[in-house]
N, C-alpha and C positions, 0 to 999 in steps of 0.2 A: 504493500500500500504506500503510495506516495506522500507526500506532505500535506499536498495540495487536497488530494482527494477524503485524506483523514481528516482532514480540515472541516473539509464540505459535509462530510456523514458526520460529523461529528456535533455540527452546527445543529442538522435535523434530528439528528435521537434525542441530545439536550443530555443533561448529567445524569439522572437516573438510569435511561435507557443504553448510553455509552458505560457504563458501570456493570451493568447486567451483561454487557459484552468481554467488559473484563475477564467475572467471574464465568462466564460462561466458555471463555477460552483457557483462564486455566484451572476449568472443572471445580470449580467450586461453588458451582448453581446452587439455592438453597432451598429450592422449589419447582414444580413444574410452571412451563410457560403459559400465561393467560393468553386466553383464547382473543384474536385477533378483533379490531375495533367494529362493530357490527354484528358480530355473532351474537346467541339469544342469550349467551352466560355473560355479554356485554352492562346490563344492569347492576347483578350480583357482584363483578370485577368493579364497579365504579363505586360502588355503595360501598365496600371494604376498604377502597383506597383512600376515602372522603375522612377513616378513622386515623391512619395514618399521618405524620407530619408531610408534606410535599418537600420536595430538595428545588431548592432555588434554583433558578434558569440560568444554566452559568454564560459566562463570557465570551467571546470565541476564542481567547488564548484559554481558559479553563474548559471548552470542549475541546482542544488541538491536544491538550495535555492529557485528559485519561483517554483523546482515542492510541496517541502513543501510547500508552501506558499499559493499552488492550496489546500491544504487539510485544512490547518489551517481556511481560511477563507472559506470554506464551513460547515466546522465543528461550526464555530463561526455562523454563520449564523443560521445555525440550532437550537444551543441552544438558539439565543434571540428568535427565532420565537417559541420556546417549552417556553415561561416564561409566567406561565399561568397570564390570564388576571380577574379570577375570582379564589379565594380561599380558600378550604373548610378546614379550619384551626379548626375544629371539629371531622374531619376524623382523625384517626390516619393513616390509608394506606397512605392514597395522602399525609400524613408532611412526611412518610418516603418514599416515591417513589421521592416526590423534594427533600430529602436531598441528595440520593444517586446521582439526576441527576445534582444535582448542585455542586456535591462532583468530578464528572465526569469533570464539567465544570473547574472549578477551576484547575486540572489537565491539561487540553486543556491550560489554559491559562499559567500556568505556563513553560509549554513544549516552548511556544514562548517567554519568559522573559529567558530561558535557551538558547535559539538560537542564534548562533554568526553568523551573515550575512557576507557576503564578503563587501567591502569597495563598490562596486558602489550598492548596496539596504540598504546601512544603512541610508539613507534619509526617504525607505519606510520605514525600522524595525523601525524606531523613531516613526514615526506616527502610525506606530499598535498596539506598544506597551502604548500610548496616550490613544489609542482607548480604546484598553484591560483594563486600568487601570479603563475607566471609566466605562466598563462590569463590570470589578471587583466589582468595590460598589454597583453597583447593584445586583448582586451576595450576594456579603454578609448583604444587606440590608432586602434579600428575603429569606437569614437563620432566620436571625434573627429574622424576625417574625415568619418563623414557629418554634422557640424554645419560643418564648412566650405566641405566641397565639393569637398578633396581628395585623392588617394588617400593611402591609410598607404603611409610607407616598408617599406623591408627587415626594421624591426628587429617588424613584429606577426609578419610571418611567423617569425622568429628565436624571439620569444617560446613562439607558436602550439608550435612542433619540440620546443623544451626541457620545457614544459606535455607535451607528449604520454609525451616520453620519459619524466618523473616520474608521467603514472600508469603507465605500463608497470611503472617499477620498484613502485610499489605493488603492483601484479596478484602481482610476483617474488613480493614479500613477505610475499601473501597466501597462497602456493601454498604456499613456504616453510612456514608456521606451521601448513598443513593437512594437509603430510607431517613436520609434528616434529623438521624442522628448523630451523637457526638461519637466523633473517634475513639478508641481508647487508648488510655494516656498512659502519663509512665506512673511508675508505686509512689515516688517521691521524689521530690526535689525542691533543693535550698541555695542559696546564692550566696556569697562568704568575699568584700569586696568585688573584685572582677572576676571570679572563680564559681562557674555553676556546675553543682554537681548533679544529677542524676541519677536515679536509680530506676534500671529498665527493667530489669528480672532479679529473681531470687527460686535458685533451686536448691529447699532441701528433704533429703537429703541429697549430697550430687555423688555418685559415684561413677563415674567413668575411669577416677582414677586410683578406685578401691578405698580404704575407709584407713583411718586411723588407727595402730598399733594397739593402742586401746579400746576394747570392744564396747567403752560406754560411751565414747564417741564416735562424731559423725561428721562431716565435711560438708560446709555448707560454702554455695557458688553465689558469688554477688556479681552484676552484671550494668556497670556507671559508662557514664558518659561524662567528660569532664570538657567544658565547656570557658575560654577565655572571651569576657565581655567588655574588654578595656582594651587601650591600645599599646600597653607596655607587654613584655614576654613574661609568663608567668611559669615554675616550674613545681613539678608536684613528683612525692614520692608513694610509692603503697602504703609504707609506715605510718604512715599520717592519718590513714584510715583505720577506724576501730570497731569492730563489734561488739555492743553492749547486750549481754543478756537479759531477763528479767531478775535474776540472783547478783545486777550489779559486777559478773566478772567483766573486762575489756578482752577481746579476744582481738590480737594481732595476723595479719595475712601469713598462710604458711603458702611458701613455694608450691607448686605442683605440675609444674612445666608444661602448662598449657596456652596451645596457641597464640593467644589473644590476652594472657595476661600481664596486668601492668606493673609494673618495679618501678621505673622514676623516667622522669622527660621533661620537656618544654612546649608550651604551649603559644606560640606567637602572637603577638596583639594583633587589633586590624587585620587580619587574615581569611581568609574560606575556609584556609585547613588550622583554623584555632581552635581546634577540639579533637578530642582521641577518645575513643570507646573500646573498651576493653573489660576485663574478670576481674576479681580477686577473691581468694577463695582462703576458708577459717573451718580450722577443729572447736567443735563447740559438744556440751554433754547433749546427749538423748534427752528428749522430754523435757529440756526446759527453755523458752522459749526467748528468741531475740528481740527485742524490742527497739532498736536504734542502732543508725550509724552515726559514728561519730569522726567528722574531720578538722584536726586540727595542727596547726603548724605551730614551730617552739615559738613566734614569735606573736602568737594571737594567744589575748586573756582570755575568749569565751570557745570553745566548741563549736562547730556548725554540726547541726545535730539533725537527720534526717530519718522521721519514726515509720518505722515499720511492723510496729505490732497490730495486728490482724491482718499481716500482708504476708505474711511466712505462714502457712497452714503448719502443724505437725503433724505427718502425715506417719504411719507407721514403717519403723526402717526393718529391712532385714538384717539379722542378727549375722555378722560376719563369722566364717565358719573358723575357726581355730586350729 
């Protein structure tokens, strides 16, 4: 589909109906198709829709952007489900048939890191572009062995789960916007001078990368976005982040060498790329529950304190075997 012509369909379907093309390209329709304008089930369809809130009649740069947005993520779709699950890294054909299509993908992706959303989908662009980054590693995870010769570890597939799961939440939050409701947001977030922090997810217990030596603990995954809102460089470390339980212990990040998580860096003032999303991840006891994060640097008197109690379910762990 061209620019031009996305353009045009995209002006006549209007937001809801460009949204429903969305989810309907990357299978995540949430109902059957009402019967077509005219038909006798014509009454009963308008009488139910009347209950509903309407989505406003977008603009034509906000039609031009979810009909792109209808291609993008079916095209993203398509390449995780092409990423072969077994690899004949002895063949020369098959390293050069995945470098071309990975070469293709990498392209895909970038075409969305070049895309300027209008002001009401940059909620969604943040979170696709979340997503993309973590296709990306996986992507380039899956070059990399085939210029070596041998297979990607644990963490493309790791990557691969997370990517999918972030365009799923896109589809959320496309569906979201085309019945007139609100997006869903992140657990929390607090601002600390020019420093906003985020919190996008919380998984516990997280095990991907087995559980702590001691069986009464468990490994919980936090998942921020750190955010510089000023124009000087800001730098942050993981130390700085704490996890407070409800028994008042501070629980410090423990290493666990995953992909995406963060130890220390700079964050640029005035910039596009003035924020960095990434994990960090804390041994905490079974059964009692977290209630706040806490960030703070040696040279701030108060805490920036981000709560999260009724945001962490306790959900029941399995009991690590011995």
């Amino acid at each position: 589909m061209t620019g031009r012509t996305a353009s045009a369909g995209a002006r006549a379907l209007g937001a809801a109906g460009l949204t429903l093309l969305v989810l309907a390209a990357y299978g995540l329709s949430s109902g059957p198709a009402t019967a077509p304008v005219g038909a006798a089930q014509a009454p009963t369809v308008a009488a139910t829709a009347t209950s509903a809130p309407a989505a406003p009649t977008p603009t034509a740069l906000e039609a031009a952007y979810w009909a792109w947005l209808q291609g993008q993520l079916a095209r993203q779709s398509a390449a995780v489900q092409a990423v072969p699950s077994t690899f004949d890294l002895g063949n020369a054909t098959w390293r050069h048939d995945q470098a071309l299509a990975l070469d293709t993908w990498g392209t895909v992706i970038q075409e969305a890191r070049d895309r300027r959303p209008p002001a009401s989908a940059q909620a969604v662009h943040t979170v696709l572009l979340d997503a993309l980054d973590r296709l990306d590693q996986a992507r380039r995870l899956l070059l990399g062995a085939i210029a070596s010769g041998q297979e990607p570890g644990p963490d493309m597939a790791a990557q691969l789960r997370v990517g999918r799961q972030g365009l799923d939440d896109v589809a959320e939050r496309a569906r979201a916007i085309a019945e007139g409701q609100p997006a869903p947001g992140p657990l929390a977030s607090a601002r600390g001078g020019d420093l906003r922090v985020t919190v996008l997810g919380v998984t516990r217990p997280y095990l991907d990368r087995g559980s702590p030596l001691d069986p009464a603990w468990e490994y919980v995954m936090v998942r921020l976005q750190l955010e510089n809102l000023g124009g000087d460089p800001l730098t942050y470390d993981a130390n700085e982040f704490r996890l407070r339980s409800v028994d008042e212990t501070l629980h410090s990040p423990v290493p666990l060498g995953l992909p995406d998580e963060l130890h220390y860096g700079a964050l640029e003032g005035s910039r596009l790329a003035s924020n960095v999303v990434g994990t960090l991840a804390y041994a905490v006891r079974r059964g009692v529950p977290t209630v706040a994060l806490l960030y703070e640097k040696q040279n701030q008197d108060l805490a920036l304190r981000l709560p999260l109690a009724d945001l962490v379910p306790l959900v029941p762990s399995p009991t690590p075997g011995r």
